[in-house]
Structure formats: structure tokens, C-alpha cells
N, C-alpha and C positions, 0 to 999 in steps of 0.2 A: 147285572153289572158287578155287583160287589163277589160274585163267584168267581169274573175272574181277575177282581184285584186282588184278592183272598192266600191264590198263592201266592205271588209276587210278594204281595206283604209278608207274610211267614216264609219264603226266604232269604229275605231280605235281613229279616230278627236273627234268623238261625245264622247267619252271614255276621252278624252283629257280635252276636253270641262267643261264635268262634277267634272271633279276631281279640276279643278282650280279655277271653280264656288265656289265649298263647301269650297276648303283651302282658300278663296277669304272673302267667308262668316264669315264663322269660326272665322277668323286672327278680322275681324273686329267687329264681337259680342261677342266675349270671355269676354271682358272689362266688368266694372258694369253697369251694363241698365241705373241707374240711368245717369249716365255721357253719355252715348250716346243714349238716348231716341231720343233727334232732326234729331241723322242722323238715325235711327229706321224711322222715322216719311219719314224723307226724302227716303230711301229706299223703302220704301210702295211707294208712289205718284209717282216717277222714274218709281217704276218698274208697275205701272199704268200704268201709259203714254206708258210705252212701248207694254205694249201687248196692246193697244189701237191702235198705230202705225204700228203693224205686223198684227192685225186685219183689219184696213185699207187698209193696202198694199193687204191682201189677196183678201178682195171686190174688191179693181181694177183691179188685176188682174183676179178676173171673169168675170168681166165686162170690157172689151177692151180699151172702149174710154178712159179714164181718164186715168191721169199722174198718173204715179207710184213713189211711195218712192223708193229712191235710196237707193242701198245697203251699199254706204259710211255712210250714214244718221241714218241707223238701227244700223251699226257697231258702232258707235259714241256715241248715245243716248246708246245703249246696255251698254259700257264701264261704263259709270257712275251710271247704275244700278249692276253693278256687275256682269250681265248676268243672274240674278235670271229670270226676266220677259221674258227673252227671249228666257232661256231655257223653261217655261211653255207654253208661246204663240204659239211655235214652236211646241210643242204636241199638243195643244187644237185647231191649225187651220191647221194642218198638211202644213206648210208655210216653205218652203225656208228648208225644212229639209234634201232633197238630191240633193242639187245642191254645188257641190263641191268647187266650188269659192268661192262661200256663208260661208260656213264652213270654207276656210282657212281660212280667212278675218276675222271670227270671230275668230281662236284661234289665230292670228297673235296676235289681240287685247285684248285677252284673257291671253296673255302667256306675253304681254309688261304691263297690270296691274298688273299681279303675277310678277315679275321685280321689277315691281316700289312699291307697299308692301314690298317687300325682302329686297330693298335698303334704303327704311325705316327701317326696322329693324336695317339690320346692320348697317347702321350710327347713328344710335341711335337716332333716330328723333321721333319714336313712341317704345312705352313699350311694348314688350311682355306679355300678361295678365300673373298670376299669379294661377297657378290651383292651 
């Protein structure tokens, strides 16, 4: 039974996943370019680094001997990139995409950065763009 609840639940996460990425994105490029080109800039490089780091992990993991990036590590660095790099890295190495711990871990992480945007909002700490 849990074989075939197994998919539905992972994609149901990866569904999860995606939606919080873009309102993650969104919430924070809406604003004028001009004013946030730096963190534009820094978003690029981040999310460099990360599929760099998920490409890495994939080569050790073909290759046995060498130490593997931990999954704390990936979930971490992820956060700060907003999960943009690492939802694409996840497609382009077919890496860490069905393993289910994997996936909570990142919407754990994924759903406490959408939190913490919200709670900026509401305290008023950052401006809702203006459409």
C-alpha cells in the first residue's frame, strides 16, 4: 500500500516545493531592479554555487570513495538561494529527486523561508511591491 501512496506523496512535496520557490521569488523581485540589482547579482552566484554543489555531490556519489555533501549542507546553502538552483540542479542531474527525506528537509526549509518573508511583511519590515 504505501508503494502506491509513495508517489502521490512526493509529488505532491515536489508541487509544494515549486509553488513556494516562485511566491519566494516573486515577493522578492517584484521591487524596482534598480534598488535590488545587488541581491539580482547575489542570486545568480548563490544559485551558481549551488548546482555546483549538487553536481558535486552527484559525482561522489558515482564514484564511492569520496566524502559526500551532506544533506544538512545542501538544505542550508539551498535556503539562501531561494531554492531556484536547486530546483534546476535537481532536474539537470536527476540528484536527490526521490528520496523522501531529502524532499521533507527541503520543504521544512522551504515553508520556514516562506514564514519568514510573511513575517516581514506583516510587521512591516519590508514593503509589498506596488503593481
Amino acid at each position: 500500500m504505501s508503494a502506491v501512496i509513495y508517489p502521490k506523496t512526493l509529488k505532491f512535496i515536489k508541487g509544494l516545493q515549486l509553488i513556494t520557490t516562485i511566491w519566494i521569488v516573486l515577493f522578492f523581485t517584484l521591487k524596482s531592479v534598480s534598488v535590488w540589482q545587488p541581491y539580482l547579482v547575489y542570486l545568480m552566484l548563490i544559485n551558481f554555487v549551488i548546482i555546483i554543489l549538487f553536481w558535486l555531490d552527484k559525482r561522489r556519489a558515482v564514484s564511492k570513495p569520496q566524502a559526500r555533501i551532506s544533506e544538512r549542507m545542501l538544505v542550508a546553502v539551498s535556503s539562501f538561494g531561494l531554492f531556484i538552483g536547486t530546483l534546476i540542479a535537481r532536474k539537470l542531474f536527476k540528484h536527490k529527486s526521490i528520496s523522501l527525506k531529502f524532499n521533507m528537509k527541503l520543504l521544512a526549509a522551504q515553508l520556514a523561508v516562506t514564514l519568514f518573508t510573511v513575517g516581514l511583511v506583516y510587521f512591516r519590515l519590508v514593503e509589498l511591491p506596488s503593481l
